[in-house]
C-alpha positions as CSV (number, residue, x, y, z in Angstrom):
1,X,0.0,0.0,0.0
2,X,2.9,2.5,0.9
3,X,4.4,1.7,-2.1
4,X,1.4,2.2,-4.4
5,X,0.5,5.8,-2.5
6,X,4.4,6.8,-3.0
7,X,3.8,5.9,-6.7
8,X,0.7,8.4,-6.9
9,X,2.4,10.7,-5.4
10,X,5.2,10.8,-7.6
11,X,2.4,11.4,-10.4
12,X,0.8,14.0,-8.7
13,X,4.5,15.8,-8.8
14,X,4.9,14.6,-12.0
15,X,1.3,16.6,-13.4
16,X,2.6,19.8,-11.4
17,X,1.0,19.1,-8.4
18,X,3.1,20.2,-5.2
19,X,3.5,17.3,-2.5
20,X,1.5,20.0,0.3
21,X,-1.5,19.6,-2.0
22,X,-1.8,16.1,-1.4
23,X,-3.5,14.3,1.2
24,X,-3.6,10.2,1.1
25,X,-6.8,7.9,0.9
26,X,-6.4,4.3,1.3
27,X,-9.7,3.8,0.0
28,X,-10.8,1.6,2.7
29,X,-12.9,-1.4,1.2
30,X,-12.0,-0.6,-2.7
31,X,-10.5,-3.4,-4.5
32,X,-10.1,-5.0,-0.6
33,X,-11.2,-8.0,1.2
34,X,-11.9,-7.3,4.7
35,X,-9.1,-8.9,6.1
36,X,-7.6,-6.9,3.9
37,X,-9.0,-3.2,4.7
38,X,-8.9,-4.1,8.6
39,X,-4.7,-4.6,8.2
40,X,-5.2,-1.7,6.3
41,X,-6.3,0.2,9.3
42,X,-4.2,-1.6,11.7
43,X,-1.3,-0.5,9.7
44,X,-1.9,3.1,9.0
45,X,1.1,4.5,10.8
46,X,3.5,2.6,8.6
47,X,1.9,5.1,6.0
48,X,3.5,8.2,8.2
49,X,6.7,7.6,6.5
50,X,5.0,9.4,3.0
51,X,4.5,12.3,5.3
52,X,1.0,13.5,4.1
53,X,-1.9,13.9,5.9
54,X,-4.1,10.3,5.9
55,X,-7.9,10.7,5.1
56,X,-9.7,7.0,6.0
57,X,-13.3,6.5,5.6
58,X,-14.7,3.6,7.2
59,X,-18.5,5.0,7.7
60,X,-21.0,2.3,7.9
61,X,-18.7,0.2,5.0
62,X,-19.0,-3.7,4.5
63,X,-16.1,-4.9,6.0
64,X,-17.5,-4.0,9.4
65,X,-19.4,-6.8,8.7
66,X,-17.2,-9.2,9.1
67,X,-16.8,-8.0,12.4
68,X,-20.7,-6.9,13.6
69,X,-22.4,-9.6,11.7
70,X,-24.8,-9.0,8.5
71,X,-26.5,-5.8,9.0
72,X,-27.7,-2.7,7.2
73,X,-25.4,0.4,6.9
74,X,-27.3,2.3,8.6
75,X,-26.7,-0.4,11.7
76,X,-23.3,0.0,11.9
77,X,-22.1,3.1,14.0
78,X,-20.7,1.5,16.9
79,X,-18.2,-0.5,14.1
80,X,-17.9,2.3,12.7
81,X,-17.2,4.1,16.3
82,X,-14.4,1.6,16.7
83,X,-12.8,1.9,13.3
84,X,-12.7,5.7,13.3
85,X,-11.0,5.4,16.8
86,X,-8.7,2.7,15.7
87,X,-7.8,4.9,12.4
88,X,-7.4,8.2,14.9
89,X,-4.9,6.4,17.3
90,X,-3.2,4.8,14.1
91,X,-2.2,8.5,12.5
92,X,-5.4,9.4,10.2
93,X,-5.9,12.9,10.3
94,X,-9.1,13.2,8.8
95,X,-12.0,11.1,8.6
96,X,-15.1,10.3,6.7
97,X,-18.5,9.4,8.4
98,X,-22.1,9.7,8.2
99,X,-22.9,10.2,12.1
100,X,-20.9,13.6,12.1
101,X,-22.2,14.5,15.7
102,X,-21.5,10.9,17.7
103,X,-18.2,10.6,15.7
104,X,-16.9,13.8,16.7
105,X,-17.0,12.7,19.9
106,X,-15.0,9.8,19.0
107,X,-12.2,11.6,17.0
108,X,-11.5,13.5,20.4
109,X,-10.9,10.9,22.9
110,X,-8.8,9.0,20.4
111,X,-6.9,12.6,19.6
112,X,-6.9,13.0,23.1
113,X,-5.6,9.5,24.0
114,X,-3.0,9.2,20.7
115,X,-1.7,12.9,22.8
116,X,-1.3,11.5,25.7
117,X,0.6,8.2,24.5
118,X,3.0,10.3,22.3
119,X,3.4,12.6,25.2
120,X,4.5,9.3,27.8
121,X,6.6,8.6,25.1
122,X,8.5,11.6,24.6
123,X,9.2,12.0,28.4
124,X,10.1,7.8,28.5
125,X,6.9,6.8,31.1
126,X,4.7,4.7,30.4
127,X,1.5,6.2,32.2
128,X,1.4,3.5,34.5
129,X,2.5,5.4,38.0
130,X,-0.5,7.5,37.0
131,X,-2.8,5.2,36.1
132,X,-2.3,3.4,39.9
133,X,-2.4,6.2,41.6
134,X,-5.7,7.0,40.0
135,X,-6.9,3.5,41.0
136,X,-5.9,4.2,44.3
137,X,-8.5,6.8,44.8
């Protein structure tokens, strides 16, 4: 996938388009199994390394299916809940939904929990002297 979104890009440059202009789309369930979109989204931060903004849209999509059983689109929020927060935590930057007001809600937490996990990292804790201290209470 990195390789084929590296290739676009360099056609993009290629018809005069500027590498800033560009954000990537995986196009989540296009020309995909399921297996194959969900390693899509449980790989997303290998796409970082093409340093451009990641767009995913996994709104109400088939391959939740897989997961949620056979159900109609408009059944499958809470898969789509968990797949917007997976892509979130995983490096998308933008996402594509139907239920704009719950998934809003979503995108924080996960913005807020992705911050807080870089942040551990960059100061080398892990969280957990926090997180037992908190339990404590």
């Amino acid at each position: 996938m990195a390789r084929e979104l590296e290739a676009a890009l360099g056609r993009a440059a290629a018809a005069g388009i500027r590498r800033e202009q560009v954000i990537l789309d995986p196009g989540l369930g296009f020309a995909k199994r399921a297996d194959q979109t969900f390693a899509v989204l449980a790989r997303l931060d290998a796409l970082a390394a093409l340093d451009r903004p990641l767009l995913v849209g996994p709104s109400r999509k088939s391959f939740l299916q897989e997961v949620v059983g056979e159900c109609p689109p408009g059944e499958r929020e809470w898969g789509t809940a968990a797949a917007v927060a997976g892509a979130v935590l995983s490096g998308a930057h933008i996402v594509r939904v139907h239920g704009v007001r719950a998934m809003v809600q979503v995108v924080r937490v996960a913005d807020r929990l992705r911050d807080e996990s870089l942040s551990a990292r960059a100061s080398g804790a892990n969280g957990a002297g926090r997180i037992e201290r908190t339990a404590d209470r």
